[in-house]
C-alpha positions as CSV (number, residue, x, y, z in Angstrom):
1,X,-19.7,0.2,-36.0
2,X,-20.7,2.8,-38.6
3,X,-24.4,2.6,-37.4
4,X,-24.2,3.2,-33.7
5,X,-26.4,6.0,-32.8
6,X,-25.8,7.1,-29.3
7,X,-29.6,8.3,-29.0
8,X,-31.0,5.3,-30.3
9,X,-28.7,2.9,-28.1
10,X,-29.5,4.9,-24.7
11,X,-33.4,4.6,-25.6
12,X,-32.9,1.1,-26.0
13,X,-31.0,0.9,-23.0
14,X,-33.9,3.0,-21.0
15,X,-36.4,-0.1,-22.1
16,X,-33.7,-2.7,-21.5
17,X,-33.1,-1.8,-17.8
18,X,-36.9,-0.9,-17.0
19,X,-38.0,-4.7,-18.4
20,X,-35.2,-6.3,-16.9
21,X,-35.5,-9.3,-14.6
22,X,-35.2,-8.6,-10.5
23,X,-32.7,-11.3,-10.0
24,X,-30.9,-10.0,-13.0
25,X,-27.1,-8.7,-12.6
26,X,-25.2,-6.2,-14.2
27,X,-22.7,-7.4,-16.7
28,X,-19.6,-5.2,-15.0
29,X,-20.7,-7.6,-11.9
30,X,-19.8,-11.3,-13.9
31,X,-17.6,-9.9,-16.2
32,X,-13.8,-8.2,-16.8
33,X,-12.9,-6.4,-19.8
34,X,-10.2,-8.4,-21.3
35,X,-7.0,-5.8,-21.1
36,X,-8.6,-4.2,-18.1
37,X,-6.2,-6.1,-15.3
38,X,-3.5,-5.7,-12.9
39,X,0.4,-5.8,-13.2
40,X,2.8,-6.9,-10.8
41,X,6.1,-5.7,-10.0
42,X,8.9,-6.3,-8.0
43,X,12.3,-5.1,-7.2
44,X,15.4,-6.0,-4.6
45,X,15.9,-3.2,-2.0
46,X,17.7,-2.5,1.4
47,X,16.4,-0.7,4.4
48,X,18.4,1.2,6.3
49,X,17.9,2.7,10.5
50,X,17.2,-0.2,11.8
51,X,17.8,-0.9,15.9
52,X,20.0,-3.8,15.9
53,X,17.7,-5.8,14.3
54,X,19.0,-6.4,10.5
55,X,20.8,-9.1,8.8
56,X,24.0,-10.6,10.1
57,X,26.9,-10.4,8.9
58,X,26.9,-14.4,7.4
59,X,24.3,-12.7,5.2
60,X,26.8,-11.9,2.0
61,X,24.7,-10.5,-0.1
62,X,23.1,-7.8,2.1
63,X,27.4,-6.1,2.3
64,X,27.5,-6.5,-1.1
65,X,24.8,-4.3,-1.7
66,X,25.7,-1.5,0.4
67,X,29.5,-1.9,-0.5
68,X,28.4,-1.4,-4.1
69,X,25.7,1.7,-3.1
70,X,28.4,3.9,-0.9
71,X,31.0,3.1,-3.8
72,X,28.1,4.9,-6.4
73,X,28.5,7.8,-3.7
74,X,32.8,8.0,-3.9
75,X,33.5,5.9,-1.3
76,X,36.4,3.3,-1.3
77,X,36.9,0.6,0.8
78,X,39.6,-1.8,0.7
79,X,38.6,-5.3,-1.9
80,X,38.7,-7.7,1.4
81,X,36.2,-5.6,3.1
82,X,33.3,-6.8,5.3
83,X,31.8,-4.1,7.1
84,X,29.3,-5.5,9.9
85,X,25.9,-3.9,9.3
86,X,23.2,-4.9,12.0
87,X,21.1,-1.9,11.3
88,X,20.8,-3.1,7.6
89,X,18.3,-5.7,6.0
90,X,18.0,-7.0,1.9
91,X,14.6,-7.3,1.6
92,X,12.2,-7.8,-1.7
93,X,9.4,-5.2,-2.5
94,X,6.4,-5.6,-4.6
95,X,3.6,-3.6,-5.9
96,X,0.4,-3.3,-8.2
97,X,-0.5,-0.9,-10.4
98,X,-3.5,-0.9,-12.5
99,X,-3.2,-1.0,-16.3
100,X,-4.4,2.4,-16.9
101,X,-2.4,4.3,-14.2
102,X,-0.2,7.3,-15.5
103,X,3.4,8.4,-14.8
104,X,3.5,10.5,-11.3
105,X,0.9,8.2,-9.7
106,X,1.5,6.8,-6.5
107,X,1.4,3.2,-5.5
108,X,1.2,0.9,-2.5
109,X,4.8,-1.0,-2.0
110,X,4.8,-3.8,0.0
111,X,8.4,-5.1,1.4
112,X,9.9,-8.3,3.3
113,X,12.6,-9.3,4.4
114,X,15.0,-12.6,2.3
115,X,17.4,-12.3,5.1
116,X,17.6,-13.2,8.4
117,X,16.9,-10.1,9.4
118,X,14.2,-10.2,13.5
119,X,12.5,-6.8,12.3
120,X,12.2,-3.9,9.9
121,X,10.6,-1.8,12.7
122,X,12.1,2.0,12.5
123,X,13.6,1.1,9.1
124,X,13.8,3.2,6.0
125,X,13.8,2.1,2.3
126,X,16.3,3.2,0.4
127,X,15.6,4.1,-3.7
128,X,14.9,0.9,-5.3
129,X,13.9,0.2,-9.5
130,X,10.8,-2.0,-9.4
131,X,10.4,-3.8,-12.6
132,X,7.6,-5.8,-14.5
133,X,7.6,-9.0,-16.0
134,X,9.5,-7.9,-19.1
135,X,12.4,-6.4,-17.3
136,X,11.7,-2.7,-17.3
137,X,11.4,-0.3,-15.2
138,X,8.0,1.3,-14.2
139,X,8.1,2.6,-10.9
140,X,10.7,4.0,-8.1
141,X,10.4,3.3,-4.3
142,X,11.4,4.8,-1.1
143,X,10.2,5.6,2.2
144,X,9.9,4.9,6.0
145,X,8.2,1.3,6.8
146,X,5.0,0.4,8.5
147,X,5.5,-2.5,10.3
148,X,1.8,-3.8,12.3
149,X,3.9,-6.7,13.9
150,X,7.3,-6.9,16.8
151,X,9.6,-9.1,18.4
152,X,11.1,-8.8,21.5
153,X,14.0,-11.0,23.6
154,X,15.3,-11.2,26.6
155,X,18.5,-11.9,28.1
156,X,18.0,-15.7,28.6
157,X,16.9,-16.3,25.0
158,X,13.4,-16.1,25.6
159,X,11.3,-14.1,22.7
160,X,8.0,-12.9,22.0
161,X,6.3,-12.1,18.4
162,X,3.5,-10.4,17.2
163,X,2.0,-11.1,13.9
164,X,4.9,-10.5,11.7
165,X,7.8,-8.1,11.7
166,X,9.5,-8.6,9.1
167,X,7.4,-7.4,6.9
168,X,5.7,-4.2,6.2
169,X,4.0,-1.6,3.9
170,X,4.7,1.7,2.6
171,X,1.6,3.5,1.6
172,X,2.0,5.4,-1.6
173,X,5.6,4.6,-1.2
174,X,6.0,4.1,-5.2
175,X,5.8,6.7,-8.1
176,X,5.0,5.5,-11.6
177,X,7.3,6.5,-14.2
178,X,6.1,5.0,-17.2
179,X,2.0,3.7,-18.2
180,X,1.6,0.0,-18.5
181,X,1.5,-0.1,-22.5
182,X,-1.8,-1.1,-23.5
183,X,-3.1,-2.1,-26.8
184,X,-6.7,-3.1,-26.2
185,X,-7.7,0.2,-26.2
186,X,-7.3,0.9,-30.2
187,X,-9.0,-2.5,-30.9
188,X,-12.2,-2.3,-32.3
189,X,-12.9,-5.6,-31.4
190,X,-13.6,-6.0,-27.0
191,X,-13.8,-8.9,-25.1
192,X,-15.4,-9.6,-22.2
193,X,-14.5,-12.3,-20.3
194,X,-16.4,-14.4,-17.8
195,X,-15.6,-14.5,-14.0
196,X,-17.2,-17.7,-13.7
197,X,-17.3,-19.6,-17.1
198,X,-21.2,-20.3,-17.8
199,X,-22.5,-21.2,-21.4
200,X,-26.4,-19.8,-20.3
201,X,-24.6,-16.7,-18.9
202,X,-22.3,-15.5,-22.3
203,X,-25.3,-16.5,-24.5
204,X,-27.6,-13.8,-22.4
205,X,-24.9,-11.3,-22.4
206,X,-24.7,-11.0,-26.4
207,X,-28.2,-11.5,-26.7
208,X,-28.8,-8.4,-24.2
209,X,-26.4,-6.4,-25.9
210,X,-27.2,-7.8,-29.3
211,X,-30.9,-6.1,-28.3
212,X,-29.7,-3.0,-27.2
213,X,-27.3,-1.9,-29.9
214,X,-28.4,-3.6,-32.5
215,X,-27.9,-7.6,-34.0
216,X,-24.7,-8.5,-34.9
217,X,-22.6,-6.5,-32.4
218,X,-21.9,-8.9,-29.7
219,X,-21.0,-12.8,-29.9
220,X,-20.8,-15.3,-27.4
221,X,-17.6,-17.1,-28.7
222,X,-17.1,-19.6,-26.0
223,X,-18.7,-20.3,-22.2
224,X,-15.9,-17.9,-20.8
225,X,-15.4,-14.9,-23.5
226,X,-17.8,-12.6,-25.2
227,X,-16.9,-10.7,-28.1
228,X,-18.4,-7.2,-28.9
229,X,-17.5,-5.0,-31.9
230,X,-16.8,-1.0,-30.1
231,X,-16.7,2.3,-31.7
232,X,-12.9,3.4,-32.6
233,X,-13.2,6.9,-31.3
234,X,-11.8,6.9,-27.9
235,X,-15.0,9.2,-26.3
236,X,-17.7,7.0,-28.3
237,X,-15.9,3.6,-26.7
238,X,-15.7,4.9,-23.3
239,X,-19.5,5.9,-23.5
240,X,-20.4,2.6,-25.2
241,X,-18.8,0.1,-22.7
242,X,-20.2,2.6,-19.8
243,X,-23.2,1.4,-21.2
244,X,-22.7,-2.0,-21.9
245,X,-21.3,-2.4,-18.4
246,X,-25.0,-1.3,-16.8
247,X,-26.8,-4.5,-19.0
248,X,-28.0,-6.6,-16.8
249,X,-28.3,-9.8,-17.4
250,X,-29.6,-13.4,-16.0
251,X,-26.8,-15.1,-14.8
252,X,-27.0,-18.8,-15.6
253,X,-26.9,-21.4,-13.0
254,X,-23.8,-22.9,-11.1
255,X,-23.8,-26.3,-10.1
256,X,-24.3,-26.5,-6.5
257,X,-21.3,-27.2,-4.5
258,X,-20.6,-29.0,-1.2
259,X,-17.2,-27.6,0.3
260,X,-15.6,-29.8,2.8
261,X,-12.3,-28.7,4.3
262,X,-10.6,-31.5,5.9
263,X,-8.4,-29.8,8.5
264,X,-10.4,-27.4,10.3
265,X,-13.9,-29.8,9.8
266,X,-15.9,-26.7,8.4
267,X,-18.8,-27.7,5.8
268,X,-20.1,-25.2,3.5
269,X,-23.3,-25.6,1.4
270,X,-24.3,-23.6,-1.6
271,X,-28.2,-23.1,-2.5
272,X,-29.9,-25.7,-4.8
273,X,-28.1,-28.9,-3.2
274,X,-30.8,-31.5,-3.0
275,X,-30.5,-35.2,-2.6
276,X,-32.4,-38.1,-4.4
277,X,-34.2,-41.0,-2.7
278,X,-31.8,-42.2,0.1
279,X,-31.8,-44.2,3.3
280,X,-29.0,-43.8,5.8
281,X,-28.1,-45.3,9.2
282,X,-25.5,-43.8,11.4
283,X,-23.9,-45.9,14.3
284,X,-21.5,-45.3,16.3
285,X,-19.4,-47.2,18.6
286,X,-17.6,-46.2,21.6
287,X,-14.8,-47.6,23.7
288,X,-13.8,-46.1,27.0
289,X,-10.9,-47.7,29.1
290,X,-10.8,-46.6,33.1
291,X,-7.3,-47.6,34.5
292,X,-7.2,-48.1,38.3
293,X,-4.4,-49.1,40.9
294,X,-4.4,-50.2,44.4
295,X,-1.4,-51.5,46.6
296,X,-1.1,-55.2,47.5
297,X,0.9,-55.7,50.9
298,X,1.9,-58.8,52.3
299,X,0.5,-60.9,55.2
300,X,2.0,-59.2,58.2
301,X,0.8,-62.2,60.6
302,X,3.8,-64.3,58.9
303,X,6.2,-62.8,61.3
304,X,9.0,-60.1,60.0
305,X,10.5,-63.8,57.6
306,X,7.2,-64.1,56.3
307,X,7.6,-64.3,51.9
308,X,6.1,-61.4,50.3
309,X,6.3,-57.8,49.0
310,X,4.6,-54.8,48.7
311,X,2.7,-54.3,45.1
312,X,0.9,-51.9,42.7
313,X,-1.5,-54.0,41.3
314,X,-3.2,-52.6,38.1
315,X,-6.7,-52.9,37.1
316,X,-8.7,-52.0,33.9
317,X,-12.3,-51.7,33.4
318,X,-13.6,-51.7,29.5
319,X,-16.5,-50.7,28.6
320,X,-18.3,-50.6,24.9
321,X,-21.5,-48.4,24.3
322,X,-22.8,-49.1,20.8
323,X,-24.9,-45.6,19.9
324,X,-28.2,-46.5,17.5
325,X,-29.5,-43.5,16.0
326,X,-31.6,-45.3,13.6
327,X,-32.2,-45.3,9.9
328,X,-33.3,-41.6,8.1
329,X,-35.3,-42.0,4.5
330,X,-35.0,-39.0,3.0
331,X,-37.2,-38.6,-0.2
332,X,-36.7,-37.4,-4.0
333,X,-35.8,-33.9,-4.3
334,X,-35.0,-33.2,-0.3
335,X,-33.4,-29.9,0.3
336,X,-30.0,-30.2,1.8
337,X,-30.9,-28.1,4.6
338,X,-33.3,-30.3,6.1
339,X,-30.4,-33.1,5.9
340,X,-28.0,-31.2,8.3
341,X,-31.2,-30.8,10.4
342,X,-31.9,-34.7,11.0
343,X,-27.9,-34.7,11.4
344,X,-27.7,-32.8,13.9
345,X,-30.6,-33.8,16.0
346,X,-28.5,-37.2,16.4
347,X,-25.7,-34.9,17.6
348,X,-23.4,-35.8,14.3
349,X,-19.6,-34.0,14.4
350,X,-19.0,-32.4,11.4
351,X,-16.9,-35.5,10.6
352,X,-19.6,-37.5,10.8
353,X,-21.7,-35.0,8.7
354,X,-18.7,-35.8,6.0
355,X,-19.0,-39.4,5.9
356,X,-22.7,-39.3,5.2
357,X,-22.4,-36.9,2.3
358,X,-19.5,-39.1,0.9
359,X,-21.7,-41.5,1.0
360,X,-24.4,-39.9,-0.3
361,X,-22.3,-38.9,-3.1
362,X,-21.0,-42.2,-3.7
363,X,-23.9,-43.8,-4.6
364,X,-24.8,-40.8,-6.8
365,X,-27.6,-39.1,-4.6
366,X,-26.3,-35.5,-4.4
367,X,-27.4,-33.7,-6.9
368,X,-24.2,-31.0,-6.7
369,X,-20.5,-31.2,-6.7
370,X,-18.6,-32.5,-3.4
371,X,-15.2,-30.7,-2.9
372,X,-12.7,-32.2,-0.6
373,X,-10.1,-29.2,0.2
C-alpha cells in the first residue's frame, strides 16, 4: 500500500457514490470485518438477600460455595457443617463484550439460576471472575438483580408465575479488566467477510473497491470472504476502511425462499418466487358424525309382569360433503402472489396452502427454495 493517496482515493470515492446504483447497498450493510466480533464470557456466582426463595438445602453445591467464601473472610466452621441457606441461590452469569472494548468499561451481565432456586427477586450478586473461552479472566461482576418476572404460592400449594424469575439482568453490572487481544489490527492484509455468502456480491465488492483505490487492492477470494490489502499505520487504516465501509455495492441475488413452519402453520414468501406451467385441483372431503339418544320404555299395557325394560337407545347420522373447488392453471412465470390469491378465494387453511406448494415443488414448478422448519 505504498501508493495510496488519501486525496486521490476520496475523489474517487466522491464519483463512486454519486454514479452509484439506487438499489445499491453499502458494503458495512452485507459485510463484517473479519476480527471485528463479539466474545462471550461466563462465570459461576452466588446471590445473596434473597426472601426465602433460594436453593434448598439438597442443593450441595450452593453450601459449598458459601462455606468456602466466609472461610476466605476467617470464618471456621466445623468439617461436618451444613448450614441451611434459603436466602442463597448458585446461579451462572454471562456477558458480551465487544473485541475492541478497554479495561474500566462496563458491561451488561446476565444471570440465572442452576439451582432449584423459585426467584432471584431482591437478590444481590456477590463478586464473581467471568472468564473467556481460554480460561482467563476479563471481567469482574457484582450488583443488585433486575428481575422482569415473579412467582407467588399460596398456602394450599397453588402458584402463580410471570415470565421468568429466575433469571435476571444487571445493567453495566461488569467492569472489564483486560482488552480482548486482538491481532487483526497489525495485519496489512483485511478480510471482509460476507453476511450472506453470494459469488455476484464479493465479485462487486472488490471490483468497487478495486475502482476506488486502485487495481489490485481488493480480491474476491471465495463467495463468502473478500480480501483487501490496508495501510499499516493505524490513522491511515482506520480512515481507509471508513471509507471502504461507505462503497456501495449491488448486492447479488438470493434464491427466493418459501418458509414453512410446521407447528404454528405460518407461511412466509420471499420476493421473486414464481411458478412454471402448472395445473392444480384441490378437493376436499368432509365427514361429520351427529350422535343422538332417545329412551325406549316398555309396553305398559302388558300389565305390571309384562317383559321389558327401560332403554337408551343410540342413534348416529353420517353425513359426507365432498367440496370441488375445481382445477387452477396457472401459466409460465406466474408470480407467487397471485397463487395465495386463487388459494384463498377457495378458502384454503394454511395447511392446505402447504400441500399445494409441496406439490408444486415436487414436480419441480417453484422456481425458489421450499423450507420445511
Amino acid at each position: 500500500m505504498s501508493k495510496f493517496s488519501i486525496a486521490k482515493a476520496l475523489g474517487a470515492l466522491v464519483s463512486v457514490v454519486l454514479s452509484c446504483a439506487v438499489n445499491a447497498v453499502p458494503i458495512h450493510h452485507i459485510t463484517d470485518v473479519y476480527g471485528d466480533r463479539t466474545n462471550q464470557l461466563i462465570g459461576y456466582g452466588v446471590v445473596v438477600g434473597l426472601d426465602g426463595t433460594g436453593d434448598k438445602s439438597q442443593v450441595k453445591f450452593t453450601q459449598q460455595s458459601i462455606v468456602n467464601m466466609v472461610q476466605q473472610f476467617g470464618v471456621q466452621l466445623d468439617s461436618g457443617s451444613k448450614p441451611k441457606l434459603k436466602n442463597v441461590a448458585a446461579v451462572s452469569v454471562t456477558a458480551v463484550v465487544d473485541s475492541h472494548k478497554g479495561p474500566g468499561q462496563k458491561l451488561h451481565v446476565t444471570v440465572a439460576s442452576i439451582g432449584d432456586a423459585k426467584s432471584l427477586k431482591g437478590g444481590t450478586l456477590l463478586m464473581t471472575e467471568l472468564k473467556g473461552l481460554d480460561g482467563n479472566v476479563y471481567a469482574i461482576a457484582q450488583g443488585h438483580l433486575v428481575v422482569g418476572g415473579y412467582n407467588v404460592t399460596g398456602n394450599d400449594g397453588s402458584s402463580v408465575t410471570q415470565n421468568t424469575p429466575t433469571a435476571a439482568r444487571i445493567p453495566n453490572g461488569a467492569t472489564l479488566e483486560r482488552p480482548m487481544v486482538i491481532g487483526a489490527d497489525e495485519d496489512p492484509t483485511v478480510l471482509l467477510q460476507l453476511k450472506k455468502p453470494n459469488y455476484q456480491t464479493a465479485l462487486n465488492i472488490s471490483k468497487a473497491v478495486n475502482r476506488t483505490f486502485g487495481a489490485g487492492v481488493a480480491k474476491a477470494v471465495n463467495k463468502g470472504v473478500v480480501e483487501i490489502q490496508a495501510p499499516l499505520d493505524s490513522e491511515d487504516r482506520i480512515m481507509f476502511l471508513s471509507m471502504v465501509e461507505k462503497l456501495d455495492v449491488d448486492a447479488g441475488a438470493d434464491v427466493p425462499k418459501i418458509v414453512f413452519n410446521s407447528r404454528t402453520g405460518t407461511v412466509v414468501m420471499s420476493q421473486g418466487v414464481t411458478v412454471g406451467q402448472a395445473v392444480v385441483s384441490q378437493g376436499g372431503l368432509t365427514v361429520s358424525i351427529e350422535e343422538d339418544q332417545f329412551v325406549s320404555q316398555p309396553n305398559s299395557i302388558g300389565g305390571v309382569n309384562a317383559p321389558g325394560e327401560t332403554r337408551v337407545i343410540n342413534n348416529s347420522n353420517i353425513r359426507i360433503d365432498e367440496q370441488q373447488s375445481g382445477a387452477m392453471v396457472w401459466p409460465q412465470g406466474t408470480n407467487l402472489q397471485e397463487i395465495v390469491d386463487a388459494i384463498n378465494k377457495v378458502g384454503a387453511s394454511p395447511s392446505v396452502l402447504m400441500q399445494i406448494l409441496q406439490a408444486l415443488d415436487e414436480v419441480g414448478a417453484i422456481n425458489g427454495e421450499l423450507m420445511v422448519i
